[in-house]
N, C-alpha and C positions, 0 to 999 in steps of 0.2 A: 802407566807412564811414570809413575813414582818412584816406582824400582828403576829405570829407565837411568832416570838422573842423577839417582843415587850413586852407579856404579862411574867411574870418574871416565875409567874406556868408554864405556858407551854412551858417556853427555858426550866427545866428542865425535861419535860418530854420528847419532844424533844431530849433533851442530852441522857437521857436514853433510847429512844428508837434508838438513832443511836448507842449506844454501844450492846445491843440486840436486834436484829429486829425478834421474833417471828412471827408467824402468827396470832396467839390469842392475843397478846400484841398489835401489829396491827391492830385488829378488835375493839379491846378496846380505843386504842385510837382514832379511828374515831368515837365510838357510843361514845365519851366522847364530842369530838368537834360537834357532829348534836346534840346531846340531849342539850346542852348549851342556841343555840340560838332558841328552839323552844317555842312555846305557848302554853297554858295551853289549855287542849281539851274542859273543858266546863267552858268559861265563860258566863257571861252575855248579849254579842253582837247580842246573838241570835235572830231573828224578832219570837214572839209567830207566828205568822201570818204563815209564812213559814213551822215552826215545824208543825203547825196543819196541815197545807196543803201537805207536805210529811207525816206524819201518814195518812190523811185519804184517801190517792193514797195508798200507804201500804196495810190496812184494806183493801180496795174494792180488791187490787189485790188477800186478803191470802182468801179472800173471795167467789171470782171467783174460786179460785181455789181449794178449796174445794168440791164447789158444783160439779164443773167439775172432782175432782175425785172422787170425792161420784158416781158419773153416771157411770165414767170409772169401779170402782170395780163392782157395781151392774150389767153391762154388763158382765164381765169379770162372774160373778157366774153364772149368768143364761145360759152362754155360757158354764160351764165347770160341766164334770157329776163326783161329789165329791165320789159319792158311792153308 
């Protein structure tokens, strides 16, 4: 709370939310205090090396699984008398 008071914006928003403590006001101002100290989603820090290596785990797996349900429906028709 000491940090809180310190920063002069957020003594008064602070002030204003102890004089109305909505629910939604509430919510707002805690997605005001997390969204502040976060990091940007894509920067540059990334290792290529890593990204290539989770795609092509990815790939093999949508790949797999494909084939596997390619089998599973062609089972499933030859199993089932349409008409």
């Amino acid at each position: 709370m000491v940090f809180l008071l310190s920063n002069p914006k957020l003594k008064k928003i602070t002030q204003y939310f102890s004089k109305v403590l909505i629910l939604s006001d509430l919510i707002a101002f805690l997605y005001l205090i997390t969204m502040a100290d976060q990091k940007p989603l894509f920067k540059t820090p990334y290792n290529i090396r890593d990204v290539s290596a989770l795609f092509a785990i990815v790939a093999f797996v949508l790949v797999i699984a494909a084939i596997f349900g390619n089998n599973l429906f062609g089972i499933f028709q030859e199993s089932v008398n349409f008409g």
